[in-house]
C-alpha positions as CSV (number, residue, x, y, z in Angstrom):
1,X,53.8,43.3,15.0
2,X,54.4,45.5,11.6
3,X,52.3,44.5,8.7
4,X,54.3,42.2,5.9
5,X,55.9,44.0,3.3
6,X,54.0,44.2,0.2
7,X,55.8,42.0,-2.6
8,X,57.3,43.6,-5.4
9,X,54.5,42.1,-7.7
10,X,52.4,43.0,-6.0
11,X,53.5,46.9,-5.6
12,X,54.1,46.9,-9.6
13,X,50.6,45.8,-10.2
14,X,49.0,48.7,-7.9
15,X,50.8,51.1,-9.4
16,X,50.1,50.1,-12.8
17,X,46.6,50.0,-11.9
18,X,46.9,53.5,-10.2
19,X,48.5,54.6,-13.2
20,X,45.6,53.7,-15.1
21,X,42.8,55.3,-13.3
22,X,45.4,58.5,-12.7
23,X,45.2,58.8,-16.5
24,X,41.4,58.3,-17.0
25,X,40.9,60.9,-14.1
26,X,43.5,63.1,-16.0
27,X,41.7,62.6,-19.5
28,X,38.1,63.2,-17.9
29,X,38.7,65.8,-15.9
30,X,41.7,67.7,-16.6
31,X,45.3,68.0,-15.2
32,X,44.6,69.9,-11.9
33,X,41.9,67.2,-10.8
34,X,44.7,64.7,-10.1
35,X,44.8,64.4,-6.3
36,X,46.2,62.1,-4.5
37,X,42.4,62.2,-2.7
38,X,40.9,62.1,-6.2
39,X,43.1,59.0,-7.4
40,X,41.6,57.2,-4.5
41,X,38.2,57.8,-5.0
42,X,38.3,57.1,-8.6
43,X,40.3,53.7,-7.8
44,X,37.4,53.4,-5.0
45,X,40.4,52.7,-2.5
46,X,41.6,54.1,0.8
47,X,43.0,57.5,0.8
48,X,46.3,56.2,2.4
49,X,46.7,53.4,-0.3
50,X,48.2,56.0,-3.6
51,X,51.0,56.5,-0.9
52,X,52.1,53.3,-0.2
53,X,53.2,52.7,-3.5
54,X,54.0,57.1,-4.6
55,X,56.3,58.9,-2.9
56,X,54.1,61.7,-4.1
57,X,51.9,63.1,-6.6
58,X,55.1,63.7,-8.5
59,X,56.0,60.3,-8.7
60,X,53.0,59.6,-9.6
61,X,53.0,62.0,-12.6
62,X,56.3,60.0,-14.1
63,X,54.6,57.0,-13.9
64,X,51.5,58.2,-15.7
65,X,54.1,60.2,-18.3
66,X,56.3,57.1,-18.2
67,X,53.6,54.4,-19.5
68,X,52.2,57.4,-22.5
69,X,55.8,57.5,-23.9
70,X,55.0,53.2,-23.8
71,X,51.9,53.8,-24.8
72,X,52.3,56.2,-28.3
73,X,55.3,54.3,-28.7
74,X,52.9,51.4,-29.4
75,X,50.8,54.0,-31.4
76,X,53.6,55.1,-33.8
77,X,54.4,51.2,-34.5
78,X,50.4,51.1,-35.9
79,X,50.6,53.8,-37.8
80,X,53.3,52.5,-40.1
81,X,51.3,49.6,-40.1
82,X,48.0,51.2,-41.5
83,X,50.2,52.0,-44.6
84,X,48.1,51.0,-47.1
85,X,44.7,51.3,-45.4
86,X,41.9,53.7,-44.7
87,X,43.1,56.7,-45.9
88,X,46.4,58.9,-45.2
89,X,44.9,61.6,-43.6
90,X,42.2,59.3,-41.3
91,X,45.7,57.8,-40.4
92,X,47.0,60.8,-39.1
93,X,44.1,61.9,-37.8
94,X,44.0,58.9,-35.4
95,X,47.5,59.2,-34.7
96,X,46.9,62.7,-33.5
97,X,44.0,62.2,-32.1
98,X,46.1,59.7,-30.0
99,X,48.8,62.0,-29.1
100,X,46.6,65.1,-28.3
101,X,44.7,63.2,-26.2
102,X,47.1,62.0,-23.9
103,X,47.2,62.6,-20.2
104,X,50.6,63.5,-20.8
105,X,49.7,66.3,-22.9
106,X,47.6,67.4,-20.6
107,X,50.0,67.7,-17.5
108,X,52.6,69.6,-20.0
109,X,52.2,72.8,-18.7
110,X,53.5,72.1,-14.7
111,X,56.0,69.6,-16.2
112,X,57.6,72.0,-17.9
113,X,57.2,74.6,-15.0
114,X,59.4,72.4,-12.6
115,X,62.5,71.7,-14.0
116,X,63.3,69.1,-11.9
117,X,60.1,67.2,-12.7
118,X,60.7,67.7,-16.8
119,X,64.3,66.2,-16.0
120,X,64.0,63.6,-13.5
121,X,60.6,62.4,-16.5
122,X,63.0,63.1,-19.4
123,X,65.9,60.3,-17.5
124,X,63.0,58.3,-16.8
125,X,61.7,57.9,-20.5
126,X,65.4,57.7,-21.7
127,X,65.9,55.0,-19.8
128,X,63.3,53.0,-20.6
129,X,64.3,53.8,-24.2
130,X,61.3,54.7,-25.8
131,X,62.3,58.0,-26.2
132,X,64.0,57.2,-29.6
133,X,61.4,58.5,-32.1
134,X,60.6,62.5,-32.1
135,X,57.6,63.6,-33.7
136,X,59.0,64.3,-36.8
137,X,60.9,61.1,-37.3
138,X,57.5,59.5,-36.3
139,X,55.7,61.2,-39.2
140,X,58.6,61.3,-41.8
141,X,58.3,57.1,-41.2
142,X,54.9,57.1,-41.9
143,X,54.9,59.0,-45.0
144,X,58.1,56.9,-46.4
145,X,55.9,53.8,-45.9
146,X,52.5,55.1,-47.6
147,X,55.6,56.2,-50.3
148,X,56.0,52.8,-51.1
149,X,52.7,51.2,-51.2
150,X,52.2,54.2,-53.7
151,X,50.2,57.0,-51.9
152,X,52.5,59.4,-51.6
153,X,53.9,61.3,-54.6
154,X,57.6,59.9,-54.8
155,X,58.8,63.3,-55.3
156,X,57.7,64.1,-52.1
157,X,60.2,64.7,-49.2
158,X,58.7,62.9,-46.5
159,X,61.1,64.5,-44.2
160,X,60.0,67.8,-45.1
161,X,56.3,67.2,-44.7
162,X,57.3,65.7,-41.4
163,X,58.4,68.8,-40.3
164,X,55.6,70.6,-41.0
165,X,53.7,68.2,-39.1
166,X,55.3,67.8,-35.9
167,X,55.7,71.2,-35.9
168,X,52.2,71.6,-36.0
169,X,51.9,69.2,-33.4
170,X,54.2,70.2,-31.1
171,X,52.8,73.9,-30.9
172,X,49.3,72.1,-29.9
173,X,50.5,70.3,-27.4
174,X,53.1,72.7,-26.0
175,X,50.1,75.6,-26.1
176,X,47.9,74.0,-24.2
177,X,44.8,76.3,-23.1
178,X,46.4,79.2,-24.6
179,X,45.6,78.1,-28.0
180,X,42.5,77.1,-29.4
181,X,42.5,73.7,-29.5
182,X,41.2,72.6,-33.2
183,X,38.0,70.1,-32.7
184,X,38.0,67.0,-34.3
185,X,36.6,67.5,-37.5
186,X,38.8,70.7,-38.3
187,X,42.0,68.5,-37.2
188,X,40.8,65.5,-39.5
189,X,40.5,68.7,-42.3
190,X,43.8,70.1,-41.8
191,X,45.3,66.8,-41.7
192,X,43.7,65.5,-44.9
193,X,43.8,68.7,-47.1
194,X,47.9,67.8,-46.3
195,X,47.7,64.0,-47.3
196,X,45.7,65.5,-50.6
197,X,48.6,68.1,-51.0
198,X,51.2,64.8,-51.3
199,X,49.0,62.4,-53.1
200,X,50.3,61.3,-56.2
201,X,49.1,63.5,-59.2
202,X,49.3,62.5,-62.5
């Protein structure tokens, strides 16, 4: 007798959960420590068990990139939200910090070495639809809100600075290891010496 199918629930659970231990093992470790072997240990599962629910360590690599996109989308919607608070540059600090950090990032270099990989994640993410904000409209937002609550010069363009920004950003996590990777206190300085830069000055 064959074993009962698992029910869809069910499979969309475990592979949320493998999803979730993919990217802590990715964040830990790097991107060439994902394994289908490795998933399972670090899920403490059976080896088999990653693919019953991935048709391969692929699939499993949109998932992971598919629930980031989610995931900073989530990010960029606190961000406009801290308008107001802390400072600007802590804000975009943690909003870097965020993006830079992500498993996602981190598995850029072979996504972008197998086309079909880059397109097949690219069709997933569009069609989830939270590929809608690019870096720099994700920036030029934030600034427009700290604008109005007063902590950005008004004479600032916000879209401007946004582009300097996610340009920035973009070249860290497109370089990868080929670029030294700022630590965290130089990235909060770099960040903040720019939200001094567009403060307002009487």
């Amino acid at each position: 007798m064959s074993p009962p199918k698992r029910a869809p629930e069910s499979t969309s659970a475990l592979r949320a959960s493998l999803v979730d231990h993919a990217r802590r093992l990715v964040g830990r470790e790097g991107a060439s420590a994902l394994t289908m072997r490795a998933l399972a240990a670090e899920a403490g599962c059976a080896l088999g068990l990653p693919y019953k629910v991935f048709t391969d360590r692929n699939d499993l690599v949109v998932e992971i990139c598919a629930a980031e996109f989610a995931r900073l989308r989530g990010a960029y919607d606190e961000l406009v939200a801290r308008a107001g608070t802390a400072t600007v540059g802590a804000n975009l600090t943690w909003f870097a910090e965020i993006l830079l950090g992500s498993p996602a990032v981190a598995l850029t270099q072979e996504i972008f070495a197998d086309e079909t990989l880059a397109t097949t994640i690219a069709t997933r993410i569009h069609e989830s639809g939270t590929d809608s904000e690019t870096f720099e409209t994700i920036f030029a937002g934030y600034l427009a809100a700290e604008k109005e609550v007063g902590r950005v010069d008004p004479r600032i363009d916000e879209n401007a600075f946004a582009f300097v920004l996610a340009g920035a950003v973009h070249n860290l996590v497109v370089s990868g290891e080929a670029w030294r990777q700022p630590t965290p206190d130089q990235l909060e300085h770099q960040l903040t010496a720019i939200a001094t830069a567009i403060a307002p000055h009487d």
